[in-house]
C-alpha positions as CSV (number, residue, x, y, z in Angstrom):
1,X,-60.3,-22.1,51.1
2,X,-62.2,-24.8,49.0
3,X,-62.9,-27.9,50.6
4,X,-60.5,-29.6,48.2
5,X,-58.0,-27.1,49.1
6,X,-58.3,-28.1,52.7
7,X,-57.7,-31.6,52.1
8,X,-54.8,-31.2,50.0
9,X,-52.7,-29.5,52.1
10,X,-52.2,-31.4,55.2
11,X,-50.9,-33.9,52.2
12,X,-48.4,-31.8,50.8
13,X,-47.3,-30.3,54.3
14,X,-47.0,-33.7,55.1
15,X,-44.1,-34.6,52.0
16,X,-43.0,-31.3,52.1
17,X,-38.9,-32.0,52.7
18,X,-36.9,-31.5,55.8
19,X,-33.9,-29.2,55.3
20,X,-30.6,-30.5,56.4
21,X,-29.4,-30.2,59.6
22,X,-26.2,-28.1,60.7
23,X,-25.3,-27.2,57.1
24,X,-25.4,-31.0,56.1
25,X,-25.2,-31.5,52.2
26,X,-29.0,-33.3,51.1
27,X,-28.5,-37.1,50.6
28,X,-24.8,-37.0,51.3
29,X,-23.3,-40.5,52.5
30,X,-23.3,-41.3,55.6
31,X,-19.7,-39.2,57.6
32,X,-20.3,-40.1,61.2
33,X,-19.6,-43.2,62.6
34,X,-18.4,-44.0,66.0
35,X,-14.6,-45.7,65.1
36,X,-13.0,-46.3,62.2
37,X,-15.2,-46.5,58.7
38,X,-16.3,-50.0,57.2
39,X,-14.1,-49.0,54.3
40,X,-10.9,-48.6,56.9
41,X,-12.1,-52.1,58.8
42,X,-12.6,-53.7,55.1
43,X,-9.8,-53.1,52.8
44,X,-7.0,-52.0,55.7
45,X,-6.2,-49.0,53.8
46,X,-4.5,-47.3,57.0
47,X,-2.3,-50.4,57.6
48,X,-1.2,-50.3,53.5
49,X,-0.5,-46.6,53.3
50,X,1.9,-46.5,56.4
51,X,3.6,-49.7,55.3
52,X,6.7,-48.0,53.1
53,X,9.6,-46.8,55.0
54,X,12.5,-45.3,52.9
55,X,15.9,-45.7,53.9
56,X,17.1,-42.6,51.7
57,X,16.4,-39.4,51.4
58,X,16.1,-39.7,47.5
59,X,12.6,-39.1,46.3
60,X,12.5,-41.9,43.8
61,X,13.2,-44.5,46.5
62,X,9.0,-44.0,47.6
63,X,8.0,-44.6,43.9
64,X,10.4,-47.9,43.8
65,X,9.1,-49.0,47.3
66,X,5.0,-48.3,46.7
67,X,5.6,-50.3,43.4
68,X,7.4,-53.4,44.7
69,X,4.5,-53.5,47.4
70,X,2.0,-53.6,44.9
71,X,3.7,-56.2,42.7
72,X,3.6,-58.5,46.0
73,X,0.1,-57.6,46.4
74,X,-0.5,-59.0,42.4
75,X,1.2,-62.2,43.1
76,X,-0.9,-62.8,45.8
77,X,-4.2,-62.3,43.6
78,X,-2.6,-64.8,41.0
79,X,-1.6,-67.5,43.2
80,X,-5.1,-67.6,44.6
81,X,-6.8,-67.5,40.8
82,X,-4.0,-70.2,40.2
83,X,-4.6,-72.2,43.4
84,X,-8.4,-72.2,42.6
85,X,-7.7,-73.2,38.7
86,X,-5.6,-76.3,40.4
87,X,-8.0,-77.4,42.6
88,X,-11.1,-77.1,40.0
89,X,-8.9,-79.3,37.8
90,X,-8.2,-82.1,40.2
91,X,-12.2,-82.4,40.5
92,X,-12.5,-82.3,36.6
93,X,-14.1,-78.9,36.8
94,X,-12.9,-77.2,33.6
95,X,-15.2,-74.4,33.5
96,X,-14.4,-72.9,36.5
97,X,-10.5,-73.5,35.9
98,X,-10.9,-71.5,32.7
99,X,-12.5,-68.5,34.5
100,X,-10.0,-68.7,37.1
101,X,-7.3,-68.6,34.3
102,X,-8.5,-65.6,32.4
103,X,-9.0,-63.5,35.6
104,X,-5.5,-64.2,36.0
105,X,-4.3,-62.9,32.7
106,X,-6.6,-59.7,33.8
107,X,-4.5,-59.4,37.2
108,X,-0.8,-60.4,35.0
109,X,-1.6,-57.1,32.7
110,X,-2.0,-55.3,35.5
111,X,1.1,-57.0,37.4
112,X,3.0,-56.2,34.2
113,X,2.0,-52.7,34.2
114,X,3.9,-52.3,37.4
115,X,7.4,-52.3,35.8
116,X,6.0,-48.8,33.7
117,X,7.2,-46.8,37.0
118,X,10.3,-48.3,36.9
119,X,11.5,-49.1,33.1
120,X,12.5,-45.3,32.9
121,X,15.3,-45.7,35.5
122,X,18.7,-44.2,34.3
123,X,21.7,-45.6,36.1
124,X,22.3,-42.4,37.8
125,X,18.4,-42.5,39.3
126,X,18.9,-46.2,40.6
127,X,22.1,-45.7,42.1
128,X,20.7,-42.7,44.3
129,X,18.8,-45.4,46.3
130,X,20.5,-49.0,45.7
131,X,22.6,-49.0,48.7
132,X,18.8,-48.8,50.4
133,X,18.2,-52.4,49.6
134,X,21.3,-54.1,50.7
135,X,20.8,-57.6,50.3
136,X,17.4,-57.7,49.2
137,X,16.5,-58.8,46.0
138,X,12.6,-59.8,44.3
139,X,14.4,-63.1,43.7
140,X,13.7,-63.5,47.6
141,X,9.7,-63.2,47.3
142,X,8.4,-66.1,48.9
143,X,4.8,-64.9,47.2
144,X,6.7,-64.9,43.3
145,X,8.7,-68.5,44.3
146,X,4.5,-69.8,44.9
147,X,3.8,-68.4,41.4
148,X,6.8,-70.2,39.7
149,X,6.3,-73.1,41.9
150,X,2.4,-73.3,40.4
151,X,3.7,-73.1,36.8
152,X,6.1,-76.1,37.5
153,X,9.2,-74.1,38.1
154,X,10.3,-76.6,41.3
155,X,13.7,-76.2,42.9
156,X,14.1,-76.6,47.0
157,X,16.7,-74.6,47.0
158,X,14.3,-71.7,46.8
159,X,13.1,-72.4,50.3
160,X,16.4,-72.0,51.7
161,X,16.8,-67.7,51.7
162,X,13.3,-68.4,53.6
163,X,14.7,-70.6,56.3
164,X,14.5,-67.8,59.3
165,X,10.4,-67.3,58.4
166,X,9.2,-70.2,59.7
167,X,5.3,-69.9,58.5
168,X,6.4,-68.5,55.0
169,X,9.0,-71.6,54.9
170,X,5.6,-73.9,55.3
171,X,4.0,-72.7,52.6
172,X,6.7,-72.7,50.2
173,X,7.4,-76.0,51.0
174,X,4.0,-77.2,50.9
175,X,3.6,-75.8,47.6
176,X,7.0,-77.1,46.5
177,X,5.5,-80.5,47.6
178,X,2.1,-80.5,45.9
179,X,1.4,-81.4,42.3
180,X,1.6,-77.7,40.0
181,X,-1.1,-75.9,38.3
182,X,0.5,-78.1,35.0
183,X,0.7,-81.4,36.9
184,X,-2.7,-80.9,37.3
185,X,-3.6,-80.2,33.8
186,X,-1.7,-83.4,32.5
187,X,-3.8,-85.5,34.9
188,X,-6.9,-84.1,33.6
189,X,-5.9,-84.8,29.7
190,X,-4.8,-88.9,31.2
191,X,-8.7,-88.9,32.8
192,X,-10.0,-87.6,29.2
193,X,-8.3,-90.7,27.5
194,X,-5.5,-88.5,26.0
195,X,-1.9,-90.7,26.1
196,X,0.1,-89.0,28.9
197,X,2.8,-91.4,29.8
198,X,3.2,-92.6,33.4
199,X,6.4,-91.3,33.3
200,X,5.2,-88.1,33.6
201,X,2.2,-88.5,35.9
202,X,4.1,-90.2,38.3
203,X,6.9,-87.8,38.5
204,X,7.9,-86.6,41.6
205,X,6.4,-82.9,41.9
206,X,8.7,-81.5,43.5
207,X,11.3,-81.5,40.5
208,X,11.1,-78.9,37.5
209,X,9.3,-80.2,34.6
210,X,10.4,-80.8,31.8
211,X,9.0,-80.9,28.2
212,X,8.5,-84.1,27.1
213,X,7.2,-85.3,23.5
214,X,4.8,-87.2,24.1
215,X,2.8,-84.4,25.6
216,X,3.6,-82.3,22.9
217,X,2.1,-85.1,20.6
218,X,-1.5,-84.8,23.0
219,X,-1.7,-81.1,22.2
220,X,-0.9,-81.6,19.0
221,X,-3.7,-84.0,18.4
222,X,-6.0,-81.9,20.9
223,X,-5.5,-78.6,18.4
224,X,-5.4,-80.4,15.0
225,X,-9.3,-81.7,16.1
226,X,-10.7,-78.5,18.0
227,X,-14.1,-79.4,17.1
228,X,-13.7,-82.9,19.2
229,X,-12.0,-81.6,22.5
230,X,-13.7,-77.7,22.3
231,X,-13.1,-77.7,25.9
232,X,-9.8,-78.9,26.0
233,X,-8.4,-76.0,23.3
234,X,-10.3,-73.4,25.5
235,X,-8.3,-74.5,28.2
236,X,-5.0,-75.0,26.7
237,X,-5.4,-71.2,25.5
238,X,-6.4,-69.8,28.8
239,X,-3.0,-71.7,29.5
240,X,-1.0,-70.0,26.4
241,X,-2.2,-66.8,27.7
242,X,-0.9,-67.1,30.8
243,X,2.3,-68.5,29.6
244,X,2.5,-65.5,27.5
245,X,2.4,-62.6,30.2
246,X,4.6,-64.8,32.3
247,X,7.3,-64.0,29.4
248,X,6.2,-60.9,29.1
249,X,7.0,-60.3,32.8
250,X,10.0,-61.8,32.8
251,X,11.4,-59.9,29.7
252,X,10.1,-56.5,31.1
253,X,12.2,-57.3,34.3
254,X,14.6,-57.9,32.3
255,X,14.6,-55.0,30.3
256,X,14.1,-52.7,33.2
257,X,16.8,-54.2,34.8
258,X,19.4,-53.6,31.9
259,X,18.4,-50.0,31.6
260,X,18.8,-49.5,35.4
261,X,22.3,-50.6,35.9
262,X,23.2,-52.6,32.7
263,X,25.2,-55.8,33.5
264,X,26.6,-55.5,36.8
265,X,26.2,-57.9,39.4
266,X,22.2,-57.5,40.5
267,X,20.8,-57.3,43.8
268,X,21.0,-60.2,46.3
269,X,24.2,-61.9,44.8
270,X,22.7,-62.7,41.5
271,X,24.5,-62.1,38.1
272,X,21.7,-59.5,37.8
273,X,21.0,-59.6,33.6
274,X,22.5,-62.7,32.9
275,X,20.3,-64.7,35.3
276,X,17.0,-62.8,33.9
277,X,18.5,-63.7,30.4
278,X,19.0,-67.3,31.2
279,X,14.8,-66.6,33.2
280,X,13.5,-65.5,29.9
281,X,14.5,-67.9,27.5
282,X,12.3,-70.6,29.7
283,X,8.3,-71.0,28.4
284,X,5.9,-71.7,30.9
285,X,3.9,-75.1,29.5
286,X,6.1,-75.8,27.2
287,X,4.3,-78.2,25.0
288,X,1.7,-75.6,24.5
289,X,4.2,-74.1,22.1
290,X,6.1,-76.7,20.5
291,X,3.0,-78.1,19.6
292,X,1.5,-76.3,17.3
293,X,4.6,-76.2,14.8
294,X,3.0,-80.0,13.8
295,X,-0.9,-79.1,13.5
């Protein structure tokens, strides 16, 4: 063996690779840990996946019950996106309103999506597993009433079918009591000089609002001069878009509803179709839309 040969091979024994032990696969992730996986202790999966508990035997009840879980799941992403959009407003921080905004329209597609499982219902499929939901009705989401409440849509007697929940009553009526995600918007364009009347930025947040003309006049003037108040249109648009969806959503309930079980009396006591009729004739920001028939 040369003397160069004799040096190199103590180097290369040296990095030569270890074969894996007891038939393990070569940099495979980690398999062995000593309770549950960080994934498990992270996301919960375990406590998700054992949450749905049909009451009937009909195979279609599983698909309706993982989907309405989900959809609660989405309204809890977009109250938080809308909750951090309101409080970035009140401290004048428009930039990070507008990024909360779009990430919500992401998480509304999505949310909207959800009715793709169930917008092929016949009558016959429907009825196989109505009787499962007794009284219950998506009307009675304490997570959806927080949504409407952020986009203005006040009314306390939403609270009361929450009255037996004591915690969830709290929150609804803390957010029934707090200016919306649009109250919030309205104070913003008063603080950028834009004429808002008192009227309406002293209103008492825990009624509806209603359009008023002079705030269709401010977006008017706000869209007819984009070039002044850049910021402004970027944020009335993330607005629009998620005024939009919210129709969306409401007329894809709507028509999912009326292919399920046409106009008999819904879920819960409601008049089922007519009530989503009367739901999706209402825009979200409504001013946002009237608007631009005069710019």
């Amino acid at each position: 063996m040369s003397q160069s040969a004799a040096h190199d091979s103590p180097a290369r024994e040296a990095t030569a690779p270890t074969a894996p032990a007891d038939g393990a696969v070569e940099d495979a992730p980690t398999v062995d840990f000593a309770g549950t996986t960080p994934y498990e202790d992270y996301v919960q999966a375990d406590v998700l996946t054992h949450l749905q508990h049909p009451l009937s035997d009909d195979p279609g009840e599983m698909v309706f019950l993982v989907t309405t879980q989900v959809m609660e799941l989405w309204f809890t992403v977009v109250v938080h996106e809308w909750e951090t959009a309101t409080a970035a407003l009140r401290r004048d921080d428009v930039p990070v309103a507008i990024a909360a905004l779009k990430r919500s329209v992401r998480e509304l597609e999505a949310l909207n999506a959800s009715w793709r499982p169930l917008g092929q219902l016949t009558p016959a499929q429907f009825n196989s597993y109505r009787g499962a939901l007794g009284e219950g009705s998506g009307f009675q989401s304490a997570m959806y009433r927080r949504m409407e409440f952020l986009l203005g849509e006040k009314s306390a007697s939403m609270l009361v079918p929450h009255r037996g929940a004591p915690r969830v009553h709290a929150e609804l009526e803390k957010a029934l009591a707090e200016p919306s995600l649009y109250d919030e918007v309205l104070a913003l364009l008063a603080r950028r000089g834009k004429a808002v009347p008192a009227e309406v930025l002293d209103r008492d947040p825990d009624r509806r609002y209603e359009s008023h003309e002079a705030v269709e006049r401010v977006w008017s003037e706000i869209y007819r001069e984009p070039d002044r108040d850049e910021e402004l249109v970027r944020l009335g648009e993330a607005l629009t878009d998620v005024a939009e969806l919210v129709w969306r959503w409401r007329n894809d309930h709507l028509v999912a509803t009326r292919r399920a079980m046409g106009a008999k009396t819904g879920t819960g006591g409601s008049a089922g179709v007519a009530w989503l009729e009367k739901r999706a004739r209402r825009n979200v920001f409504p001013e946002l839309w009237t608007a631009r028939s005069h710019v």
